[in-house]
C-alpha positions as CSV (number, residue, x, y, z in Angstrom):
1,X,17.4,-117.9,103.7
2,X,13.9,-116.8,103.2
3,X,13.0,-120.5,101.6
4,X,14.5,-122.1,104.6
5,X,12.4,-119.8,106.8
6,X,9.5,-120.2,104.7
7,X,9.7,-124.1,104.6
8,X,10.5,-124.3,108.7
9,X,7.1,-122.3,108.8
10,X,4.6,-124.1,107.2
11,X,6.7,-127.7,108.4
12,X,5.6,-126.6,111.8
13,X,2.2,-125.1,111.0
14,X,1.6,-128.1,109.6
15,X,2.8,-130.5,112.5
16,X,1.2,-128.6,114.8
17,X,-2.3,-128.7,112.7
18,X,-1.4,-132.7,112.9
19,X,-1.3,-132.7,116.7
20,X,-4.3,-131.1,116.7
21,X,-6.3,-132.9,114.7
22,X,-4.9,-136.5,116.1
23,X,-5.6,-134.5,120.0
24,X,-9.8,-133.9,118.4
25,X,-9.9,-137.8,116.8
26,X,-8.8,-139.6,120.0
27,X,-11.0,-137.1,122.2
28,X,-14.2,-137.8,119.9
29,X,-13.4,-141.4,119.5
30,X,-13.0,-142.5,123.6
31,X,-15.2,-144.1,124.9
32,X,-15.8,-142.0,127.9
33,X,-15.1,-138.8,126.5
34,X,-14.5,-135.7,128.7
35,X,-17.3,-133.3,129.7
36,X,-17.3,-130.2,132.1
37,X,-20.2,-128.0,133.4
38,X,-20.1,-124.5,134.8
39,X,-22.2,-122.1,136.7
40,X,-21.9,-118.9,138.5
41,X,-23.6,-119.1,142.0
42,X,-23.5,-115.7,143.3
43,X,-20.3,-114.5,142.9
44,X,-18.8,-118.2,143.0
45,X,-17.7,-120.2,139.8
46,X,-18.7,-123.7,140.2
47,X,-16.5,-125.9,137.4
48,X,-17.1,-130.1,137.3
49,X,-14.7,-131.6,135.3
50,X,-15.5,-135.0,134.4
51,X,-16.2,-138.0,131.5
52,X,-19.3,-139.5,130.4
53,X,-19.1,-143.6,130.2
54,X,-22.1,-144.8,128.3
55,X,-25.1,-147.1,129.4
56,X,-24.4,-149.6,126.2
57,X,-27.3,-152.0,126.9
58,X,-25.4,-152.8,130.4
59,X,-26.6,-152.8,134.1
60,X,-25.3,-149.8,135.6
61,X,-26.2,-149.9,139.3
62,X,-26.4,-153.4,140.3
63,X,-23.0,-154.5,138.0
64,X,-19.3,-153.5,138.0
65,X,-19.8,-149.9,136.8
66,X,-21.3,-147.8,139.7
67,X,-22.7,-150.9,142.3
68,X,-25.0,-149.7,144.9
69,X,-23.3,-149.1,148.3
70,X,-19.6,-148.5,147.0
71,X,-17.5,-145.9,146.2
72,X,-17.9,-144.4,142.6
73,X,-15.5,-142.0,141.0
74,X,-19.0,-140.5,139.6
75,X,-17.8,-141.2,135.9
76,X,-15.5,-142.5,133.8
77,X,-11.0,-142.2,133.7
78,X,-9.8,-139.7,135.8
79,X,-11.6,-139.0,139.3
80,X,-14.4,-136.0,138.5
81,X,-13.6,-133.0,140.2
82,X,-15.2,-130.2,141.6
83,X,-13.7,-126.7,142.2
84,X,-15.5,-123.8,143.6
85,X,-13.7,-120.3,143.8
86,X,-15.3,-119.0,147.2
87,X,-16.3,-120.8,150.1
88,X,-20.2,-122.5,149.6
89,X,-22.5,-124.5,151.2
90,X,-23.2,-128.0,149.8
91,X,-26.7,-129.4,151.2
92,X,-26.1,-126.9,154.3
93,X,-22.4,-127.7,154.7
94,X,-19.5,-125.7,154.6
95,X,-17.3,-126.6,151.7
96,X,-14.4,-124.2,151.6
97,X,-13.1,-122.7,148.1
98,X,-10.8,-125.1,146.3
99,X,-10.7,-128.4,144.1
100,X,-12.1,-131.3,145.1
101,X,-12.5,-135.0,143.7
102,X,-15.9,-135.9,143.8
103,X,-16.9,-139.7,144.8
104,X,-20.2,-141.1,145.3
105,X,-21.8,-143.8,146.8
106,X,-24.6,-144.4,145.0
107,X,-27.7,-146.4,146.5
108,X,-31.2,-147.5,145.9
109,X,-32.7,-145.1,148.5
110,X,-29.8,-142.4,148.9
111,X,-26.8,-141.5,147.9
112,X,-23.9,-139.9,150.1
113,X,-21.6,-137.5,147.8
114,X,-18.2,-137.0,148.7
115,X,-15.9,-134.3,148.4
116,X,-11.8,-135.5,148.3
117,X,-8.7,-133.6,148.9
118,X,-7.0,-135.5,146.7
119,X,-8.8,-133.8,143.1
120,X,-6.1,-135.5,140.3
121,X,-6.3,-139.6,140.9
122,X,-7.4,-142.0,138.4
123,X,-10.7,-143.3,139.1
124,X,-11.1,-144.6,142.7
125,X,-8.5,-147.1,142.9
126,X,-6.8,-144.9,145.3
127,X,-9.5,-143.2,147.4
128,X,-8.8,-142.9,150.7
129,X,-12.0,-141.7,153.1
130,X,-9.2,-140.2,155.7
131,X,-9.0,-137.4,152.8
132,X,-12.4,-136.6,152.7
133,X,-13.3,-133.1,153.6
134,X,-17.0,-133.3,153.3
135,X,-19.8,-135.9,152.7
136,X,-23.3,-135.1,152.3
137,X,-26.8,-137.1,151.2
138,X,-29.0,-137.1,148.5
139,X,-32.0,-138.7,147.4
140,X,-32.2,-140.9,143.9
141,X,-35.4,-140.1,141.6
142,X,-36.4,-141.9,138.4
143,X,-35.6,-139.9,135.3
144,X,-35.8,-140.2,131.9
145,X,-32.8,-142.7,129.9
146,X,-29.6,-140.7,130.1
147,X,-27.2,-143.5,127.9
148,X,-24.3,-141.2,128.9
149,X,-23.4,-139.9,132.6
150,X,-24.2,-136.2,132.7
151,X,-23.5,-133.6,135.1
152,X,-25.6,-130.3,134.9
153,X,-24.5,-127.4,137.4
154,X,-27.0,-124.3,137.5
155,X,-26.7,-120.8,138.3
156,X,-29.6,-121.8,141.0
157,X,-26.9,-124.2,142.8
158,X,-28.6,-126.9,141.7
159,X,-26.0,-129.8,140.6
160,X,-27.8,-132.8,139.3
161,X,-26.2,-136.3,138.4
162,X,-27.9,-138.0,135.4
163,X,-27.3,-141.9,133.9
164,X,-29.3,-144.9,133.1
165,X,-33.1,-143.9,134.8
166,X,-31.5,-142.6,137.7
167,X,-30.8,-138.2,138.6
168,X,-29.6,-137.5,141.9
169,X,-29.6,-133.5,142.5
170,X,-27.9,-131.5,145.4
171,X,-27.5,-128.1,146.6
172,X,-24.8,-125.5,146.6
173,X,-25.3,-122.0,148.2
C-alpha cells in the first residue's frame, strides 16, 4: 500500500512539475507575451493587465497593427484591462472603481483612451463604443525605441504607453 501511495505521489508531482514547465515554455516563447503593471495611488490599487507585441522591423502606426485614427486594443491577444479598486479620476474624470478594457485610438497629434465595460474580449474585434464608460485625450511625444509595447503605471498616477518612438502618458488621481 505504501508503494502504491508512494508511486501515485511522485506520478503526480511529477505531472504537475510537467504542466508547469510546458505553462513557462509557451508563456516565454509567444510572441506577445503577457505583462502587467501596478501602482498604489493613494489608497487605490491601479493593476493593467496586458501583452507586449513587438516592433520587429515593422511600421507600427501607419500599418495593420495600431493605424492612426482607429480603435486599438492597446496591445497584443486579449483586450488590456485596467482595474482600479476605489473610485479615481482619469485626466480629471470620474472613473468609478472596477475593471475596465482599455482601447485607444491612437493619432499623430492626440490620442483619445477609452475605458470599456466589457474588460475580458479578445482584442477589439468586438468593441462596441455604446459600452464605453469613459474616454479621455492625450497628447503623443517622441521617445526613445521601445521594440516591445510597455505600460508603466506609477505611484504618482502617472500611466504612460510606450512602443516604436511613440509614449503617450495620462493621469489618474
Amino acid at each position: 500500500m505504501k508503494k502504491l501511495l508512494l508511486l501515485a505521489f511522485f506520478t503526480v508531482t511529477a505531472f504537475i512539475s510537467n504542466v508547469q514547465h510546458e505553462a513557462m515554455a509557451e508563456t516565454k516563447s509567444k510572441p506577445s507575451p503577457p505583462a502587467s503593471t501596478s501602482a498604489t495611488i493613494g489608497e487605490t490599487t491601479l493593476t493593467i493587465n496586458y501583452s507586449q507585441p513587438a516592433v520587429k522591423g515593422r511600421n507600427v502606426w501607419d500599418g495593420n497593427l495600431a493605424p492612426f485614427g482607429k480603435v486599438w486594443r492597446t496591445g497584443a491577444n486579449e483586450a488590456t484591462t485596467f482595474e482600479v479598486s476605489k473610485d479615481v479620476t482619469v485626466q480629471g474624470q470620474t472613473l468609478k472603481a472596477g475593471k475596465y478594457g482599455l482601447f485607444t485610438i491612437p493619432g499623430e497629434k492626440e490620442w483619445t483612451i477609452i475605458f470599456n465595460k466589457v474588460a475580458k474580449q479578445w482584442g477589439a474585434f468586438k468593441y462596441n463604443e455604446a459600452e464605453d464608460v469613459l474616454r479621455v485625450k492625450a497628447t503623443p511625444k517622441a521617445n526613445d525605441m521601445m521594440e516591445r509595447f510597455t505600460i508603466k503605471a506609477e505611484n504618482n498616477g502617472d500611466v504612460t504607453l510606450m512602443w516604436d518612438k511613440v509614449a503617450v502618458a495620462f493621469k489618474v488621481k
